[in-house]
N, C-alpha and C positions, 0 to 999 in steps of 0.2 A: 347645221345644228341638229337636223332629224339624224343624221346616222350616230352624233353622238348621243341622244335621245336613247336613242334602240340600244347602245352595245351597254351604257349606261343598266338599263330597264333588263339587258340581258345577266348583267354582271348582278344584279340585283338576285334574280332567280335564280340563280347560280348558288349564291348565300344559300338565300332559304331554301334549297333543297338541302344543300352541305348542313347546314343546322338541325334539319329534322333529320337525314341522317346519321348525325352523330350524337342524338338522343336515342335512336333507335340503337345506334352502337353501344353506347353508354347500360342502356339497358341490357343489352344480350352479355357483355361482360360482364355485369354485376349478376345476373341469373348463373354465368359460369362460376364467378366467384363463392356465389352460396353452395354450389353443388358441389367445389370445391372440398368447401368449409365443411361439408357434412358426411360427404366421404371421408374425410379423413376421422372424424367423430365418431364414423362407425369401425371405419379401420381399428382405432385404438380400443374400439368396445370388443371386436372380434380377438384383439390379443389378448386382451383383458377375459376374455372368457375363455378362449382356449387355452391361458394360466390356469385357473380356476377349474377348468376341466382335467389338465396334466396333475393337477394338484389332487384332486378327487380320485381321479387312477391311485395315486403314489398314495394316497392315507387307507384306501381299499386294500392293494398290495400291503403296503407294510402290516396292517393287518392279518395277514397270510403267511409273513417272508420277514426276516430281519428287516433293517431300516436300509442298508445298504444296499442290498439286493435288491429292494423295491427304486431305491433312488435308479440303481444302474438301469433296472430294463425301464423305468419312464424315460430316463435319459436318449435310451437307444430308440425308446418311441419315438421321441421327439424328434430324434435326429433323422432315424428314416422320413419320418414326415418331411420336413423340412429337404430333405433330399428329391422326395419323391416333386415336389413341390418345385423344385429349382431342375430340374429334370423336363418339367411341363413346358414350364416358362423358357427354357431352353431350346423346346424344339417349336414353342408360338410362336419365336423372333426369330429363327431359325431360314435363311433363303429355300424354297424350292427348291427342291432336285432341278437341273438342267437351266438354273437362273445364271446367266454369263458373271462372270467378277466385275465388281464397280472398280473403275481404274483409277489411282487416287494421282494427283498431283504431287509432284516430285519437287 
């Protein structure tokens, strides 16, 4: 009965580690999830302002320029931006020079 005593008393602490670490997990997930949550909050504020800033361009200009003319070069602002933008992001994910090909599964 002593060795089932032991594996018993061993399975036990076994639990309570498993418990306390999946409080500690629970926790580090939920810390992700707000940092989530708030990025994203700022995301939306950042397009929301750089609306608001295209917009301020385009009432400046049209002040200047017909309304058309002011519309098209915000427009092409916006678009180089967004270009320039997706251009970056292109070459962040972009492999290394001299990184061999990943070989995929046929």
């Amino acid at each position: 009965m002593n060795i089932l005593t032991t594996i018993l008393d061993i399975a036990a602490s076994i639990l309570r580690v498993l418990e306390a670490e999946g409080r500690l997990l629970r926790r580090a997930v939920m810390n992700v999830a707000w940092a989530l949550a708030f990025m994203a909050v700022a995301a939306v504020l950042t397009l929301v302002a750089a609306g608001f800033f295209l917009a301020g361009i385009y009432q400046y200009l049209a002040s200047l320029m017909p309304p058309w003319a002011a519309s098209l070069v915000v427009s092409i602002l916006a678009l180089a931006l967004a270009l320039i933008f997706a251009m970056i992001a292109k070459r962040r994910t972009a492999d290394p020079p001299g990184t061999p090909p990943v070989e995929r599964n046929k």
